[in-house]
C-alpha positions as CSV (number, residue, x, y, z in Angstrom):
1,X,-18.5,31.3,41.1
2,X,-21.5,30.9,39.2
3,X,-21.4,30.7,35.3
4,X,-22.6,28.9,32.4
5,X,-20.5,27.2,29.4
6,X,-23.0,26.2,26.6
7,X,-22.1,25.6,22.5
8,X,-23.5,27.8,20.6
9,X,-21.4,27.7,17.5
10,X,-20.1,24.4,15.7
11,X,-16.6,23.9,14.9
12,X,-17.0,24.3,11.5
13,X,-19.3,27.5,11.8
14,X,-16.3,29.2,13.8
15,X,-13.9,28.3,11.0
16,X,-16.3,30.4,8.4
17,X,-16.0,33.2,11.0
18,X,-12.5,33.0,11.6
19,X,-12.2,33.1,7.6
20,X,-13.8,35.5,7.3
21,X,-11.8,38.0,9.9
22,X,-8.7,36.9,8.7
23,X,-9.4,38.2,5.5
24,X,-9.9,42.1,6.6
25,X,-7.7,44.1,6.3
26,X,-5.2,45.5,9.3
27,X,-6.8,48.8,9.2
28,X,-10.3,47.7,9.5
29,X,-9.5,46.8,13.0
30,X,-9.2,49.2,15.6
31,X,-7.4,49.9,18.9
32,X,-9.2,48.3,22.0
33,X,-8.6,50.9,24.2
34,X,-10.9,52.7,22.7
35,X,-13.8,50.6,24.4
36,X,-12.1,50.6,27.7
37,X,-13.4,52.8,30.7
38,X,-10.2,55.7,31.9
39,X,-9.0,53.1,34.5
40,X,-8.6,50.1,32.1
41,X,-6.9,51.7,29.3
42,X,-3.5,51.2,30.0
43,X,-4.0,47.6,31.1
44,X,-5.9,46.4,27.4
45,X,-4.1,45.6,24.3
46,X,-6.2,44.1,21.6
47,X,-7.4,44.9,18.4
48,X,-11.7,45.1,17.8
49,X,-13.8,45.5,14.9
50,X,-16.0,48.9,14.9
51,X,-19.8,48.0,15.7
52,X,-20.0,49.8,12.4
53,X,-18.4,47.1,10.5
54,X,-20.6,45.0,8.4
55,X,-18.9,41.7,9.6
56,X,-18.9,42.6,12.9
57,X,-22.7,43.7,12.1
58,X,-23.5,40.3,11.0
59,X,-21.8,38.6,13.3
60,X,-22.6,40.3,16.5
61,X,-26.4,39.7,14.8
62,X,-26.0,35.8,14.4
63,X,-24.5,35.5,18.6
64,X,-27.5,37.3,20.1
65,X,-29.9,35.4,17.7
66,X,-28.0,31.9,19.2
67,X,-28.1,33.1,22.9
68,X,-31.9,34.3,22.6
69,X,-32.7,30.2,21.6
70,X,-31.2,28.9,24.5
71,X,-33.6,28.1,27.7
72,X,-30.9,27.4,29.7
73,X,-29.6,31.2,28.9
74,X,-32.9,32.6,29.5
75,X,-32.9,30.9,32.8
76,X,-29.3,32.0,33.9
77,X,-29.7,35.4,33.1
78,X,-33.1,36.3,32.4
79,X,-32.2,38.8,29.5
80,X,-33.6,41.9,28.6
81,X,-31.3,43.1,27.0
82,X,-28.0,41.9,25.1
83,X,-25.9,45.2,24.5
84,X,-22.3,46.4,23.8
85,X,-21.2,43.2,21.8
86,X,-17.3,43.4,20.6
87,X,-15.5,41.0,18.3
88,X,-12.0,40.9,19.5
89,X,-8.5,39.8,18.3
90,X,-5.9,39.1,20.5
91,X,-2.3,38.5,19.0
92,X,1.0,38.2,20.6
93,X,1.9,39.5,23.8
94,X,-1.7,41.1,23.6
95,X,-4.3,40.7,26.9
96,X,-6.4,42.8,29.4
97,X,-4.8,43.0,32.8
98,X,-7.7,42.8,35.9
99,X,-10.5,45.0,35.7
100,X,-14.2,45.6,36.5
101,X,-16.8,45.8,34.1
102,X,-19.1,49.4,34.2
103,X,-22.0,49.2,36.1
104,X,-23.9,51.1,33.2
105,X,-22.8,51.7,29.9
106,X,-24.1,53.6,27.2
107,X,-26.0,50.8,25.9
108,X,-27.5,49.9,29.1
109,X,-26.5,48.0,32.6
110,X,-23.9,45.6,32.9
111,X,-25.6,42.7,35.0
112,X,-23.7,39.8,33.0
113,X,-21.2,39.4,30.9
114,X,-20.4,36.9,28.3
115,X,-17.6,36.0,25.7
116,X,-18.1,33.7,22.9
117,X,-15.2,32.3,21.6
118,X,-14.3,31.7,18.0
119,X,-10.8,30.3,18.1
120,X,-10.2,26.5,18.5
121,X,-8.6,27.0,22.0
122,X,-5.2,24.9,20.5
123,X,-4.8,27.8,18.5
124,X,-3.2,29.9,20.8
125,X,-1.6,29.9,23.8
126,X,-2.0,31.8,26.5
127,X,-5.3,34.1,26.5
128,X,-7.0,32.3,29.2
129,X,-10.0,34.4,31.3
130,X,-9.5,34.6,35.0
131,X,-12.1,36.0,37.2
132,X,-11.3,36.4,40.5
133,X,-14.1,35.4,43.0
134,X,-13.8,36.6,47.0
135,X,-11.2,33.9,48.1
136,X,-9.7,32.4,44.8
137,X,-9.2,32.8,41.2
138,X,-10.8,30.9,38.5
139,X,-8.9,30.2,35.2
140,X,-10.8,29.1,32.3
141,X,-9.2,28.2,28.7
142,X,-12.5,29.0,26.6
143,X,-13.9,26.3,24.5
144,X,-14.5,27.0,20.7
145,X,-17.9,28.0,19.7
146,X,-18.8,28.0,23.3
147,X,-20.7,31.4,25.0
148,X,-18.9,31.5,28.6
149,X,-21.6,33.6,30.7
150,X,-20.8,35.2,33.9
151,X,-21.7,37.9,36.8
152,X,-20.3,41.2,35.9
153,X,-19.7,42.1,39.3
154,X,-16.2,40.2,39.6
155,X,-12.7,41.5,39.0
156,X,-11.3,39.8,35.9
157,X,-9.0,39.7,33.2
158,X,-8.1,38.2,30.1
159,X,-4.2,36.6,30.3
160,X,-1.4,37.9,28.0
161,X,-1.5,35.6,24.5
162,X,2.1,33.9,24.0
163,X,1.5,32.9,20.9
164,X,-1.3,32.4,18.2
165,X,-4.4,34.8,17.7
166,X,-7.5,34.4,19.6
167,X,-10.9,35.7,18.0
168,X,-13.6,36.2,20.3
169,X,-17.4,37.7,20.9
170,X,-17.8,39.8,23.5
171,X,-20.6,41.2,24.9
172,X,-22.8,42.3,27.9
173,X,-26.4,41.8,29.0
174,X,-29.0,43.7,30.9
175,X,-31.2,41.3,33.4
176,X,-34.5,41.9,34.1
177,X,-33.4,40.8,37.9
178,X,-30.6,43.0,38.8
179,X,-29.2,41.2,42.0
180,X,-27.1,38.2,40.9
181,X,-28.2,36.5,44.1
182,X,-31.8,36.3,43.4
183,X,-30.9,35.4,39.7
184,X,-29.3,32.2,40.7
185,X,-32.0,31.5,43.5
186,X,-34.5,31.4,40.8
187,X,-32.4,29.3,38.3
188,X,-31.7,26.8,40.9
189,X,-35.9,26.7,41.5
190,X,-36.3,26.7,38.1
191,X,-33.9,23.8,37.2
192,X,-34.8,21.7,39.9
193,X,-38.7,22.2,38.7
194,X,-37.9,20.9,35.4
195,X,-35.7,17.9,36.9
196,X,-38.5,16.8,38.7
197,X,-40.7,17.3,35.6
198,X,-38.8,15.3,33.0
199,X,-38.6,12.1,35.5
200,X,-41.9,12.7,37.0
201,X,-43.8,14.3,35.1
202,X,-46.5,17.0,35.6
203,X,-48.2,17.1,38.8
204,X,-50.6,19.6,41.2
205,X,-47.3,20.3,43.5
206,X,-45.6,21.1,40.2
207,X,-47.7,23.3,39.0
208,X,-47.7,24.9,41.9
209,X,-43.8,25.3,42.3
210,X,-43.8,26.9,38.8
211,X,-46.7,29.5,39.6
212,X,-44.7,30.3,42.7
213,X,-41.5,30.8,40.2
214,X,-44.1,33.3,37.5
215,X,-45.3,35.2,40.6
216,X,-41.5,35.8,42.0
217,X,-40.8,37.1,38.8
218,X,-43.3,39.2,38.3
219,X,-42.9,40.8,42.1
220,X,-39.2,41.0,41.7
221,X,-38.4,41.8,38.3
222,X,-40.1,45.2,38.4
């Protein structure tokens, strides 16, 4: 399966977060099942901040601004537009059995998803994501301050927490290339371009690979 793992937070800049969370008050939070579509909500048990919420406001802000730096995310997914971002708590025996992501939300289209996590991953135990590709699935125990990025188009699920909390970002984005095929076909052509340009340098054949690259883009991504 194709995905993406890049830091985007320091250790020490998810401790302030996590600080800051575990000061609020239980009420503040609210049921997660409220975000869920009518198939997923008996299946998701976890605790989210409204958008509403000035933490959540500021944090949700500071993630997109983080993702929007990176080339390599701009490569993968071509954003254009980061929507429906959730901060999350999962506690005991919480989790979100396998589902689907909505093709379109309110917000916008669900090309690729993405969760940022914001617990030191010894924290808890339990709580790994599992995305299950056509013949096998894929486990991943989330590294802290790390953005995992993914195609929305999988089944997937988040696995029942044992024990500890795990705080998390959550969030979707719009491509400007709807077909995940072509996405990574052009990341793959863009990538190796800029291999060849950092040991080689620039040359005539370069600058043609990248025109060819701009001109894709601009047939496709209308």
């Amino acid at each position: 399966m194709d995905s993406l793992q890049i830091e985007i937070f320091t250790a020490k800049e998810c401790e302030g977060i996590r600080q800051k969370l575990e000061h609020l008050e239980d009420g503040q939070w609210v049921d997660g099942k409220q975000t869920a579509g009518s198939h997923a909500k008996t299946i998701k048990k976890n605790r989210q901040l409204p958008p509403s919420d000035p933490l959540a406001t500021s944090i949700i802000a500071e993630v997109h601004n983080r993702l929007k730096k990176q080339m390599a995310i701009k490569s993968f997914c071509l954003p254009k537009k980061l929507h429906h971002t959730l901060i999350s708590k999962t506690t005991k025996d919480g989790g979100y059995g396998q589902h689907v992501d909505n093709a379109f939300m309110t917000t916008g289209r669900a090309d690729i998803s993405y969760t940022v996590s914001l617990s030191n991953e010894q924290a808890y135990e339990g709580g790994e994501l599992e995305i299950l590709d056509t013949t096998e699935t894929n486990t991943y125990k989330l590294k802290e301050g790390h953005v995992f990025i993914y195609p929305s188009c999988y089944l997937h699920s988040v696995r029942q927490v044992s024990a500890g909390t795990r705080y998390a970002c959550v969030g979707w984005i719009e491509s400007y290339m709807a077909s995940h095929e072509m996405r990574m076909n052009l990341f793959n052509l863009e990538s190796g371009a800029r291999y060849l340009l950092a040991e080689r340098g620039r040359s005539d054949a370069l600058d043609r690979i990248f025109l060819a690259h701009a001109n894709i883009l601009r047939t496709l991504g209308g």
